[in-house]
C-alpha positions as CSV (number, residue, x, y, z in Angstrom):
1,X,4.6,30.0,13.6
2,X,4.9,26.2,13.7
3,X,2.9,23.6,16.2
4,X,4.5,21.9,18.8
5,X,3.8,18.5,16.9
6,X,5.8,20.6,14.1
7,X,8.3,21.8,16.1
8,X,9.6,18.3,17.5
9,X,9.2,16.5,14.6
10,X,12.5,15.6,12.4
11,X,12.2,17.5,8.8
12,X,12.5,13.9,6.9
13,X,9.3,13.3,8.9
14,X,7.5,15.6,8.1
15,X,8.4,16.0,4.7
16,X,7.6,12.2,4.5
17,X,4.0,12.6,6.1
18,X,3.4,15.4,3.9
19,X,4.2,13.4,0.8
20,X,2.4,10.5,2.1
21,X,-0.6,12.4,2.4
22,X,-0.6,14.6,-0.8
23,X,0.3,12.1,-3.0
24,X,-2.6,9.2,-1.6
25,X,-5.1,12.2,-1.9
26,X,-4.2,14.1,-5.1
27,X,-1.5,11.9,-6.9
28,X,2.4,12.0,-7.3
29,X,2.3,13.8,-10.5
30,X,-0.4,16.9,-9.1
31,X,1.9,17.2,-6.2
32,X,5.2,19.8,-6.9
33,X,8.1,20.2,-4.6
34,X,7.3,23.8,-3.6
35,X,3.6,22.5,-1.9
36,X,5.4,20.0,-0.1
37,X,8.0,22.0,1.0
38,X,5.0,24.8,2.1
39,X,3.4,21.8,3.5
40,X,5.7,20.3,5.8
41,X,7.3,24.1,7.0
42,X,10.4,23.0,5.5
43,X,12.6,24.8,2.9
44,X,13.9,23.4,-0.7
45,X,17.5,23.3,1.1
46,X,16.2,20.8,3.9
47,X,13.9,19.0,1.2
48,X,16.9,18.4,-0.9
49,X,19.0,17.5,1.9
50,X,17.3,14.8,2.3
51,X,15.9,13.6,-0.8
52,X,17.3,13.7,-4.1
53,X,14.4,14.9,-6.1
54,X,10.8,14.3,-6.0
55,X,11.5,10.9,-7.3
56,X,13.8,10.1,-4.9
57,X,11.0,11.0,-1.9
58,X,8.1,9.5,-4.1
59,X,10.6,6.1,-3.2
60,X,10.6,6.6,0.2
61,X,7.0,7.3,0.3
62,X,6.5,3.9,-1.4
63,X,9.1,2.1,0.8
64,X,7.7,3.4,3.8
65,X,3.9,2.5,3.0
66,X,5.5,-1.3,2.3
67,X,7.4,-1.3,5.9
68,X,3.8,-0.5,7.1
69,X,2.1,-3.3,4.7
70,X,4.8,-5.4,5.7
71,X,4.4,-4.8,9.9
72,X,0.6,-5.4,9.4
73,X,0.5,-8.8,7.6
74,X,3.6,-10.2,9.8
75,X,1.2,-9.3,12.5
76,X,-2.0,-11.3,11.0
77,X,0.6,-14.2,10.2
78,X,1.9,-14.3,13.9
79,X,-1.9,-14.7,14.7
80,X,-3.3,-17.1,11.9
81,X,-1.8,-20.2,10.6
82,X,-3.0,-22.1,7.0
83,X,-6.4,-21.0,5.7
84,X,-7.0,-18.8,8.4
85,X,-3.4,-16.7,7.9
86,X,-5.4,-16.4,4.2
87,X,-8.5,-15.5,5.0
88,X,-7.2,-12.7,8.0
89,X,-4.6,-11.1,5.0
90,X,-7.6,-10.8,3.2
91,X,-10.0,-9.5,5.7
92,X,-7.3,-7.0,6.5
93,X,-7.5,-5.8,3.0
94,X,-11.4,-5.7,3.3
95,X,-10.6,-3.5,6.3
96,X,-8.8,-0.7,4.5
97,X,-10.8,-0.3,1.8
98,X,-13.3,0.9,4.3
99,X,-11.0,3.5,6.2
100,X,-12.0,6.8,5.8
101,X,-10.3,8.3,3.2
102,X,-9.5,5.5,1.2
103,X,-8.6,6.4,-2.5
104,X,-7.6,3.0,-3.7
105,X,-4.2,1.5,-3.3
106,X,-1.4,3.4,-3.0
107,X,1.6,1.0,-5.2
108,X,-1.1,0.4,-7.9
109,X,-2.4,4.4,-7.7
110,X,1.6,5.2,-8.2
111,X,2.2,2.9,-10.7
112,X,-1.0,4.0,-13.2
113,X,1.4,7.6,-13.0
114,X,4.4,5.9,-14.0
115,X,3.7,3.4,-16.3
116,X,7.2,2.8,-17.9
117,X,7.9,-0.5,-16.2
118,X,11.4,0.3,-16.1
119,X,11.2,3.2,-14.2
120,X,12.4,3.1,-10.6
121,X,8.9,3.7,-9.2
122,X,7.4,0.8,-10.8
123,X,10.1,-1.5,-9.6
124,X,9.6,-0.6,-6.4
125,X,5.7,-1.4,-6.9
126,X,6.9,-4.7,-8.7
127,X,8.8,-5.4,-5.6
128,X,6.4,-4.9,-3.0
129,X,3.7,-7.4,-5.3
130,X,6.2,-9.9,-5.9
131,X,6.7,-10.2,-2.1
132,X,3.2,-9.9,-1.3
133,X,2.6,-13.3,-4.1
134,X,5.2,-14.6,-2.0
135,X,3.4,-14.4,0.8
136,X,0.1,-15.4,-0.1
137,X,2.0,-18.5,-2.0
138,X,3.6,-19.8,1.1
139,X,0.4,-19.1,3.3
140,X,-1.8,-21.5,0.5
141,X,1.3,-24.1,0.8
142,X,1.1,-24.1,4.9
143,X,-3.1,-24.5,4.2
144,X,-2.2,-27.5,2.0
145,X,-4.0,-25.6,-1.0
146,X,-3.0,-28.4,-4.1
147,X,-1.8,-25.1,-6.3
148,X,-0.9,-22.6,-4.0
149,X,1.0,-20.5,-7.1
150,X,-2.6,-20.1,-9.0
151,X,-4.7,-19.6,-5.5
152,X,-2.3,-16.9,-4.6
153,X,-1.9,-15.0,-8.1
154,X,-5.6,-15.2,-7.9
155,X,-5.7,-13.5,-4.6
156,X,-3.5,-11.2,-5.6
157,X,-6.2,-10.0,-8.5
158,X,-9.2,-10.4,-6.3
159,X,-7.5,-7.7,-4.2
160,X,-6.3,-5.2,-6.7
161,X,-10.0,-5.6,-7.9
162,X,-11.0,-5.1,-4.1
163,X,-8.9,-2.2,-4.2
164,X,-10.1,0.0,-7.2
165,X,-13.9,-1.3,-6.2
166,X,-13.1,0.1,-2.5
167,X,-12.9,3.4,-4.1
168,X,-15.6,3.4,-6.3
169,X,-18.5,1.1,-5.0
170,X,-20.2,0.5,-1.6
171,X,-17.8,-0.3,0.7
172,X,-19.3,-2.8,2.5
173,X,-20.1,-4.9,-0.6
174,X,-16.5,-5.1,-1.7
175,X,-15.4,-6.2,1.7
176,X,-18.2,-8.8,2.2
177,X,-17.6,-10.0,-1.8
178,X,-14.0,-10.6,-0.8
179,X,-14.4,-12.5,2.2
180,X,-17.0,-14.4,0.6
181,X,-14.6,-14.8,-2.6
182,X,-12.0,-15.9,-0.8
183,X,-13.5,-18.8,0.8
184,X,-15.7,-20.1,-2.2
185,X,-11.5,-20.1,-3.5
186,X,-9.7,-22.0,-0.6
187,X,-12.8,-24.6,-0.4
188,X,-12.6,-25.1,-3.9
């Protein structure tokens, strides 16, 4: 017997959620089709209608967590203008490495399973960091940063550092060393 939250929710959902969740806490490669389909009380008919393969679902995961990463820093840069845009995207970051739960990031967690560049997952993972440069790029332009391509490719390795470190140190320390980081960088 299913739940009501079960019940009413759309197969692609939950088979979406599902993977979401089993792949962020045991990784893509752990995961098979048949717990996902157990999982999300679907069968391998509904999984396949609506996904290829596994790959073609370990996509969508990815695609949805970047709509989501996406929503969230559109949100901080309809808030914060110049420096402070900066120092909210990265405050933001500081903020999900201390969510309960938090097992590092989930494009650079996919990526270390797939590490054939070439591979459609990793594109995907490419794509999602050259857009989130992009942003941090324009955001250190708008602050009037003299190099905003360096500041930016350096925030961009501050917070895959922030990122592992959020998984394997004190929480609190990796958010406070990348505030603290990332203003020591935009009042360099």
């Amino acid at each position: 017997m299913t739940s009501g939250a079960t019940h009413h929710t759309h197969p692609r959902d939950r088979l979406l959620g599902t993977a979401a969740r089993l792949f962020y806490e045991n990784g893509i490669h752990t995961v098979g089709v048949e717990q996902l389909v157990t999982e999300a009380k679907v069968t391998r008919a509904t999984f396949y209608r609506h996904f290829a393969g596994k790959e073609g679902l370990v996509l969508s995961y990815l695609r949805q967590r970047d709509a989501r990463v996406r929503q969230e820093v559109a949100a901080v840069l309809a808030a914060h203008q110049g420096r402070e845009a900066l120092l909210a995207i990265m405050a933001m970051i500081g903020d999900s490495v201390r969510r309960p739960g938090f097992r590092g990031c989930g494009f650079l967690n996919a990526a270390a399973e797939h590490p054939d560049p070439g591979h459609p997952v990793r594109r995907c993972v490419a794509e999602h960091r050259r857009w989130f440069l992009g942003v941090l790029r324009d955001a250190a332009d708008a602050a009037g940063h003299p190099e905003p391509e360096d500041l930016a490719r350096t925030l961009v390795v501050l917070r895959d550092g922030a990122m592992a470190g959020g998984y394997l140190d004190d929480l609190g320390d990796v958010a406070e060393t990348l505030r603290k980081t990332t203003e020591r960088l935009l009042d360099a």
